[in-house]
Steps between C-alpha positions, in 0.01 A plus 500: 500500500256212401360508826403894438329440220307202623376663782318761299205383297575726220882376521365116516276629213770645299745211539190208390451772212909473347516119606145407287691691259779305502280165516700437824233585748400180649788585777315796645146314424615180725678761772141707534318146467674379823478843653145463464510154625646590829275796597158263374282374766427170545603179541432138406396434158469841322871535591608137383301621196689847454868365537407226312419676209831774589694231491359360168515826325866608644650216614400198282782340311412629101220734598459755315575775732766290711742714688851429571549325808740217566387132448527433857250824585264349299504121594482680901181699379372191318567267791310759750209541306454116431501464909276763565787711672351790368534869683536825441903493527515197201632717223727739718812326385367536112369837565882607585637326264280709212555845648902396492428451112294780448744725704811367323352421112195741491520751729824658318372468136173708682715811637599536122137510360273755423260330752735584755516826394136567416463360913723729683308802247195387706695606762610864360806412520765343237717217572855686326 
């Protein structure tokens, strides 16, 4: 599962490695971004800063590395930040809605990849 590999920093390693390949990575980069986000210290304006500038990287209508959230998602984030509603819960509902992409679209293309592979050798073990 997507969850498995995720929770293993060679797995997470792995699975940024076959995405970067794939010039699809800036799902698992926003997903660790937010993860890193909610275990930060802090409060008050270095966080306004840091999900300011997730949300400008991921989130951002046309940015470069925009991920696929609804419109709606987006104007809720948008609206948040602009009030200051800021905490470490604000991108839970994006952060979901990324791992359901990356399980469904990546994840699969993944368990078929050499990457895949190469991880579970790191285990001993093969994946057939």
């Amino acid at each position: 599962k997507l969850s498995d590999v995720l929770a293993h920093s060679v797995g997470m390693a792995s699975f940024k490695s076959y995405l970067k390949e794939n010039m699809a990575d800036e799902n698992i980069e926003f997903y660790s971004s937010v993860n890193d986000f909610k275990g930060a210290a802090g409060v008050g304006k270095r966080k306004f800063s840091v999900a300011n500038q997730i949300f400008d990287t991921f989130c951002e209508e046309d940015s470069a590395r925009q991920v696929n959230i609804p419109c709606s998602m987006r104007t809720e984030l948008k609206a948040k930040l602009d009030s200051n509603e800021i905490d470490r819960h604000i991108f839970d509902t994006a952060q979901a809605e990324v791992y359901k992409l990356m399980a469904r679209d990546n994840y699969p293309r993944y368990e078929a990849s050499t990457n895949f592979n190469d991880f579970f050798y790191f285990f001993g073990r093969s994946h057939h």
